[in-house]
C-alpha positions in Angstrom: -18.2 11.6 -25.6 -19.0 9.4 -22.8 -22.8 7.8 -23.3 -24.7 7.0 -19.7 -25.9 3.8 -19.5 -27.6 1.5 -16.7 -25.2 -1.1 -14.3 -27.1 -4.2 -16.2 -26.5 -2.7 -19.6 -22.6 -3.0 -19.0 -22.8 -7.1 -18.6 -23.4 -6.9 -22.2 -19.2 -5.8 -23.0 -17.7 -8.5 -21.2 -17.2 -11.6 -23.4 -15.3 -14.8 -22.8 -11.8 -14.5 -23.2 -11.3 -11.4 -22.0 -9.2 -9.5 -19.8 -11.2 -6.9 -16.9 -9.2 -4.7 -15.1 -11.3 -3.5 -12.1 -10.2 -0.6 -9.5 -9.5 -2.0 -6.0 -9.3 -0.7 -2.4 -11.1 2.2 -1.7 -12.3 2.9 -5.2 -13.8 -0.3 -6.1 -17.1 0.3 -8.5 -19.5 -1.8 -6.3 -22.4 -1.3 -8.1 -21.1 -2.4 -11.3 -19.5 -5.8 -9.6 -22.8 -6.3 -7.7 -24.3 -6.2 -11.4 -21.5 -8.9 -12.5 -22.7 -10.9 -9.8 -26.2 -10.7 -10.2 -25.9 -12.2 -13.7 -22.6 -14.3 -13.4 -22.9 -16.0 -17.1 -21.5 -12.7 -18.3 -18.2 -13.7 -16.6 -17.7 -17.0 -18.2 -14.4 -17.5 -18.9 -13.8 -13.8 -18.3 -10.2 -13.0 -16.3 -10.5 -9.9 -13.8 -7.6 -7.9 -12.7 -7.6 -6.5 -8.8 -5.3 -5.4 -6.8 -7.8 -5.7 -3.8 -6.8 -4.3 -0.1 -8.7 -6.0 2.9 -12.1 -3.2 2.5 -12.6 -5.0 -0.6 -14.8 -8.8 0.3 -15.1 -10.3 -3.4 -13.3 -13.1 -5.2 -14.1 -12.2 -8.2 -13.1 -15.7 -9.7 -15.9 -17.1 -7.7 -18.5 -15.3 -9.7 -18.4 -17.8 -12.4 -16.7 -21.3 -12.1 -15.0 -20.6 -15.0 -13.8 -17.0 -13.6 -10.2 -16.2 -13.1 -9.0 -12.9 -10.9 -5.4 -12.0 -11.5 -3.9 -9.9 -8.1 -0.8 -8.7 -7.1 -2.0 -8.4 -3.4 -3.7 -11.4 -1.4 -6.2 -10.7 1.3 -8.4 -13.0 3.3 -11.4 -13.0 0.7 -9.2 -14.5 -1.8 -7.5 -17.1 0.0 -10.5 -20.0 -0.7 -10.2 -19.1 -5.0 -6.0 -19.0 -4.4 -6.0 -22.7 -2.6 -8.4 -23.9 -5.7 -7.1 -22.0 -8.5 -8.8 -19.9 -9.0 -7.0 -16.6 -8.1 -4.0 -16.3 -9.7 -0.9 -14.2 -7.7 1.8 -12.2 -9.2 4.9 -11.5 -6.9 5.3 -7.6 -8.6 5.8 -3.8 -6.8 4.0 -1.3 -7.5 6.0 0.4 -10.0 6.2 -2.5 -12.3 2.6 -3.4 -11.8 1.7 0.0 -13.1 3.9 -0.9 -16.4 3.0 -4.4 -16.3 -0.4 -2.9 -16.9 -0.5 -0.5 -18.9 1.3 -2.8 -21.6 -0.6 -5.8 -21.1 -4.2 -6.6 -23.1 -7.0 -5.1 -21.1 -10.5 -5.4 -22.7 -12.7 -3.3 -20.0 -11.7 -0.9 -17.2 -13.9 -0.7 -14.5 -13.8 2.2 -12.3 -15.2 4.3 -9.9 -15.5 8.4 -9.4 -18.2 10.8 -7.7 -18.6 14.5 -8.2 -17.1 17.2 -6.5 -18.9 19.9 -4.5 -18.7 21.7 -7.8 -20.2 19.2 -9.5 -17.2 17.9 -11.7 -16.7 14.1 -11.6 -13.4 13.4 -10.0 -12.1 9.6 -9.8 -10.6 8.5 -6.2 -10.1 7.5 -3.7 -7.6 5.4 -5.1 -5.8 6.2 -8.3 -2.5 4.0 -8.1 -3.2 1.8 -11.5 -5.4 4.6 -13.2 -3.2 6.1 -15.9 -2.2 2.6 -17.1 -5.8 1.5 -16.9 -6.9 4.1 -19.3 -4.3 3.7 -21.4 -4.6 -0.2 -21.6 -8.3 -0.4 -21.9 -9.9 -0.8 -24.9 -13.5 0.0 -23.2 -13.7 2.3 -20.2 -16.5 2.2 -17.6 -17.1 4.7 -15.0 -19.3 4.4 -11.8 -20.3 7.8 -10.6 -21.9 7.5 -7.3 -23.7 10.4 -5.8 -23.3 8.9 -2.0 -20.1 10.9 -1.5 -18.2 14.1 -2.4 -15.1 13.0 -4.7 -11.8 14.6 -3.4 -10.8 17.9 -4.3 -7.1 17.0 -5.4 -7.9 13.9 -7.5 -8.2 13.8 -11.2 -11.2 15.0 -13.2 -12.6 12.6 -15.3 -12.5 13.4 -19.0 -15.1 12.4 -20.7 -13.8 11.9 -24.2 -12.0 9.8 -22.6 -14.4 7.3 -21.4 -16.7 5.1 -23.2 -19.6 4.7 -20.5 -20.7 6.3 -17.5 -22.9 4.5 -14.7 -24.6 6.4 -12.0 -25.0 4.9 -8.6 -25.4 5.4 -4.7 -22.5 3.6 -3.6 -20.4 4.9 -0.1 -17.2 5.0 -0.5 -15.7 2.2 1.4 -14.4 2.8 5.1 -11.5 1.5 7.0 -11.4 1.4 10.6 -8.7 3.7 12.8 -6.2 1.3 14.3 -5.8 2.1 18.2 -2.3 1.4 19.1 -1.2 -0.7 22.2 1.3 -0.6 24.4 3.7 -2.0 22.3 2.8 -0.2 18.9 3.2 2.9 20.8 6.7 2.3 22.1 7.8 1.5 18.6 6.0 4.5 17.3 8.4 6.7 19.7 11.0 5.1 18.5 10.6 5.6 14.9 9.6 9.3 15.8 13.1 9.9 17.4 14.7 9.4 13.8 12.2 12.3 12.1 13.7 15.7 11.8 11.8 18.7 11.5 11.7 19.3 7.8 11.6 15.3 6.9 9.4 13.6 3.7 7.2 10.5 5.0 6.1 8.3 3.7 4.0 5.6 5.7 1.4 2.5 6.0 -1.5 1.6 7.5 -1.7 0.2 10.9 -1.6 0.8 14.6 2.6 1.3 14.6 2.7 4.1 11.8 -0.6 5.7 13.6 1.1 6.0 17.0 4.5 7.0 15.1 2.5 9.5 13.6 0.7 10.9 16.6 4.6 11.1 18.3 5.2 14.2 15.8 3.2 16.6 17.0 6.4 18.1 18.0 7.6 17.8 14.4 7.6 20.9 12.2 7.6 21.4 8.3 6.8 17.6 7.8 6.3 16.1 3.5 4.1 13.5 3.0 4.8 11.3 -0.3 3.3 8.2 -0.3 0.9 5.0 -1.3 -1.9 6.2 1.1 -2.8 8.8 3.6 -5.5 7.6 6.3 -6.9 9.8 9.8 -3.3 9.7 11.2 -1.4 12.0 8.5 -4.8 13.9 8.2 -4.6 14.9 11.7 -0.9 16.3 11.7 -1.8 18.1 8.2 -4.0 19.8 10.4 -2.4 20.2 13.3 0.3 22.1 10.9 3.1 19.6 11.7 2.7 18.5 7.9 3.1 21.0 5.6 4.9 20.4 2.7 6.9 23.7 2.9 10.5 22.4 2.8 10.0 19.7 -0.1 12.2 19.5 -2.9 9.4 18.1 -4.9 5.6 19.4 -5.0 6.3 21.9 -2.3 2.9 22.7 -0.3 1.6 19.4 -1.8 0.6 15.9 0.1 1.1 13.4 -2.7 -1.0 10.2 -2.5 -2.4 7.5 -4.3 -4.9 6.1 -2.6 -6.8 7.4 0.8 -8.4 4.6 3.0 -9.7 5.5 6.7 -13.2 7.3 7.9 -15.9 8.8 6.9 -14.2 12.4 8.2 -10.9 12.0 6.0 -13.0 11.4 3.3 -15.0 14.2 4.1 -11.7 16.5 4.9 -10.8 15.2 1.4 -13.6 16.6 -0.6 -12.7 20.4 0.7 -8.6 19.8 0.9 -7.1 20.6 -2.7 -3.2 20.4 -1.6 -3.8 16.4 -1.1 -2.7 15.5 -4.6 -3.3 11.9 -6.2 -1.2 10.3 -8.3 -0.9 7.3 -10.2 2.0 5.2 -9.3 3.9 6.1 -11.9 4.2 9.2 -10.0 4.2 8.4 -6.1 6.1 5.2 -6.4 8.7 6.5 -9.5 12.1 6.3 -8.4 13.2 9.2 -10.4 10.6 11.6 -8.4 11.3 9.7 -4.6 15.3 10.3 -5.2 14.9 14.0 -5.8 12.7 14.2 -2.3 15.3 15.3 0.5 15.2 13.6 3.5 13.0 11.5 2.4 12.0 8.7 5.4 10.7 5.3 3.9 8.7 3.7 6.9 7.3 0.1 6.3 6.0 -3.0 8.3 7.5 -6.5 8.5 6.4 -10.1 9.0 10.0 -10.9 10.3 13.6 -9.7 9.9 16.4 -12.1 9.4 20.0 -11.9 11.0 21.1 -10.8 7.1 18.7 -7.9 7.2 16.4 -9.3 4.7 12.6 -8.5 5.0 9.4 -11.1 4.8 6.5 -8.3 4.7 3.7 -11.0 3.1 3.6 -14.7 3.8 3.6 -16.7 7.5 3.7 -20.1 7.9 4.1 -20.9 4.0 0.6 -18.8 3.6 0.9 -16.1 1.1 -1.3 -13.3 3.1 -1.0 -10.0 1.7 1.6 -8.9 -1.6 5.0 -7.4 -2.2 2.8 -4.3 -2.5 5.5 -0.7 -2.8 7.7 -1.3 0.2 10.7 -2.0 -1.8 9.6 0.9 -3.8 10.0 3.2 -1.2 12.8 1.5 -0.1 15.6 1.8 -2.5 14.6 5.6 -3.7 15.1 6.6 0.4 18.4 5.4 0.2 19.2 7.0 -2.8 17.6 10.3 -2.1 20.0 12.9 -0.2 19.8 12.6 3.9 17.0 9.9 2.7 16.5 6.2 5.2 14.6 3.2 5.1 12.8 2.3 8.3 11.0 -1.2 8.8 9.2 -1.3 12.0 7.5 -4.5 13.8 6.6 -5.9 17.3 9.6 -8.2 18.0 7.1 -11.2 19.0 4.0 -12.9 17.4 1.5 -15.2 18.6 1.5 -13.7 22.1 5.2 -13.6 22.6 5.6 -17.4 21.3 7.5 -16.7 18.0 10.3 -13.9 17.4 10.1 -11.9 14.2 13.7 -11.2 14.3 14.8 -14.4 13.3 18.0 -16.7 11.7 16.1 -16.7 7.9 13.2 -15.1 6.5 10.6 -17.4 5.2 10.3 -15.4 1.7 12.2 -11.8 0.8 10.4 -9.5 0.2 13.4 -7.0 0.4 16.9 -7.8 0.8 19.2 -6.8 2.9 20.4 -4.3 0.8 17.2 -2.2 1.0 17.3 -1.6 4.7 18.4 1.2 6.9 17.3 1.0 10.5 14.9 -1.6 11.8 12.7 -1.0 14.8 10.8 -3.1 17.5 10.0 -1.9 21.4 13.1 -2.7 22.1 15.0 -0.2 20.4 16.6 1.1 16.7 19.1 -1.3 14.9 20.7 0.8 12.8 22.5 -1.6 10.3 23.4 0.9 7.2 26.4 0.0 6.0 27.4 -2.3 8.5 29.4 -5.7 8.0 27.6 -8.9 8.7 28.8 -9.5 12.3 28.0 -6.1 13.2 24.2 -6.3 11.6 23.8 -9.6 13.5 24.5 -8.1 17.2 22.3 -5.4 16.3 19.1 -6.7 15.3 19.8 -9.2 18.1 19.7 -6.7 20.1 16.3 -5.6 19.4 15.2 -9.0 19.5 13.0 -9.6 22.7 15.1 -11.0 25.6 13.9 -14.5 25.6 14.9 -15.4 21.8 18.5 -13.8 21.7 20.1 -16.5 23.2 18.9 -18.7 20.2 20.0 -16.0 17.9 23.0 -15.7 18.9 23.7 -19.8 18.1 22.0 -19.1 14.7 24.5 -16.4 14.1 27.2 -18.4 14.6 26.1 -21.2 12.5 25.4 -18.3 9.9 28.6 -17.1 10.1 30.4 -20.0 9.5 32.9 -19.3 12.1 33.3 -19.8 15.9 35.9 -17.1 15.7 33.0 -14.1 15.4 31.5 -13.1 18.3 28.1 -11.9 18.2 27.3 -11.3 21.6 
């Protein structure tokens, strides 16, 4: 039976040489790595384990100078520790960090949880590593924090389970609603005139899946399976345009693994039982996604080679964000029956100076053989099963007008052959 014990009184399991495996995005146990802090000889020599999104502001190797953190995921808070050492970055998805976890050494787990309105302690909002953290872990250490209500779909925390319990007034951390511009919303249109009524999503975060998701209101008998759910797919749930009736899979059920937006979601969260989160075992398992009809994969890009190959994390030879569970998501759509893979992006950066469709990705993040449709304001390539030539003219053609010209030379260089024609 789990034993309650004070934040300080935890600095007393970690040791040198070991490993720390600490919950990350919108579950991070604040109180007990504001503890950590507070005392940082406790992390000498200590290596944490974070997948951190960007609501979470700690490099945790900079606690102690002889700190490492391990992440799958960079954000901006981690680039000083990355540049010195350091923080230490593993090119993984999501499915094979969950494995990759749950069979490495793992001293402590660190997590977080609240209570329900019922009372029960539930953890969330963000389970994606959990199952293979409590597997791994040899001691397990739960912040319960009375500041919010836990949601009502998310896992009950067994206390036989659990080694220590810590209870704390931590808020749940918050992530700002994006507000789509002009642009975002024409892509969003566009990506909303490949959903049918009856569809699976499954999206990201940002201002181009929040105006794609406000363009369904139309939509009827919409799934949701997916990494995250935020204010956007919270406001079709209920607005009734997702539903979950025609799902192959967890019919009636809005799979998650995470939830990061307002105070209101969280709120919605805490009363909405058929929001369901999963490890990702679960939400990013191939097995489970390929058995979801019509399951739509919709991701975000850095840039988009003439190949159809995908850069979705570093920019100018800066890794700034992770391989993450695009590819995931990716290759069960294609598999599953009347599934697609959809990567959406503006077609410029840097005010219109740089084109993200361009001759070579810089890293990929997905090849070319993971890719369905790409989409920018200017339209939907659709390159499935299309020859090289043919992919070339199409992403071209979504390409804004002042960089096709240039495109068009690359992909004849690329081709290796003045006698195809790309125009």
């Amino acid at each position: 039976m789990a034993a309650w014990i004070d934040a300080e009184q935890v600095l007393n399991l970690l040791a040198p040489g070991q490993r720390v495996y600490v919950g990350g995005s919108s579950n991070e146990p604040q109180s007990l790595l504001d503890a950590i802090e507070e005392a940082p000889a406790c992390a000498h020599e200590v290596t944490f384990v974070q997948q951190p999104l960007a609501v979470n502001r700690r490099d945790l190797s900079g606690i102690h100078r002889t700190a490492l953190q391990e992440t799958f995921f960079m954000t901006p808070a981690l680039m000083a520790g990355y540049q010195h050492g350091g923080v230490h970055f593993i090119p993984m998805q999501m499915r094979t960090i969950f494995d990759y976890l749950r069979d490495t050494r793992m001293d402590v787990a660190l997590l977080g949880a609240a209570r329900d309105a019922e009372g029960n302690i539930r953890y969330g909002p963000n389970v994606d590593y959990l199952e293979a953290a409590l597997t791994a872990a040899r001691c397990k250490v739960v912040e319960v924090s009375d500041a919010y209500l836990a949601p009502l779909g998310a896992p009950r925390v067994d206390e036989q389970q659990i080694d220590f319990l810590v209870s704390t007034s931590t808020p749940a951390l918050e992530y700002p609603l994006a507000r789509p511009d002009e642009t975002a919303v024409s892509i969003g249109r566009h990506i909303a005139s490949l959903i049918a009524d009856g569809d699976c999503l499954q999206t990201g975060i940002g201002s181009v899946p929040s105006a794609m998701l406000e363009a369904l209101r139309e939509k009827n008998d919409l799934g949701f399976h997916g990494g995250l759910i935020d204010d956007s797919v919270m406001a079709l749930v209920q607005n009734g345009n997702i539903n979950g009736s025609r799902k192959s899979l967890d019919r009636g059920q809005h799979i998650t693994g995470m939830a990061l937006g307002s105070k209101a979601l969280l709120n919605w969260l805490a009363e909405t039982a058929s929001v369901s989160f999963r490890s990702a075992n679960y939400t990013h398992e191939f097995s489970v996604i390929r058995d979801l009809a019509q399951f739509i994969s919709i991701n975000s890009a850095m840039e988009v080679d003439l190949f159809g190959q995908v850069n979705a994390e570093m920019t100018g030879g800066r890794q700034i964000s992770g391989t993450g569970g695009s590819v995931d998501f990716m290759r069960a759509a294609r598999a599953a029956k009347g599934g697609r893979s959809v990567v959406a992006m503006s077609a410029t950066a840097k005010g219109g100076r740089l084109s993200r469709i361009v001759a070579k990705v810089e890293v990929a993040t997905a090849l070319r053989s993971d890719v369905d449709l790409v989409v920018t304001e200017f339209g939907v390539a659709d390159i499935r099963n299309m020859p090289v030539a043919e992919r070339m003219r199409r992403l071209i053609a979504i390409a804004h007008p002042d960089f096709r010209d240039e495109l068009e030379e690359a992909a004849l260089r690329l081709s290796n052959s003045n006698t195809i024609d790309t125009r």
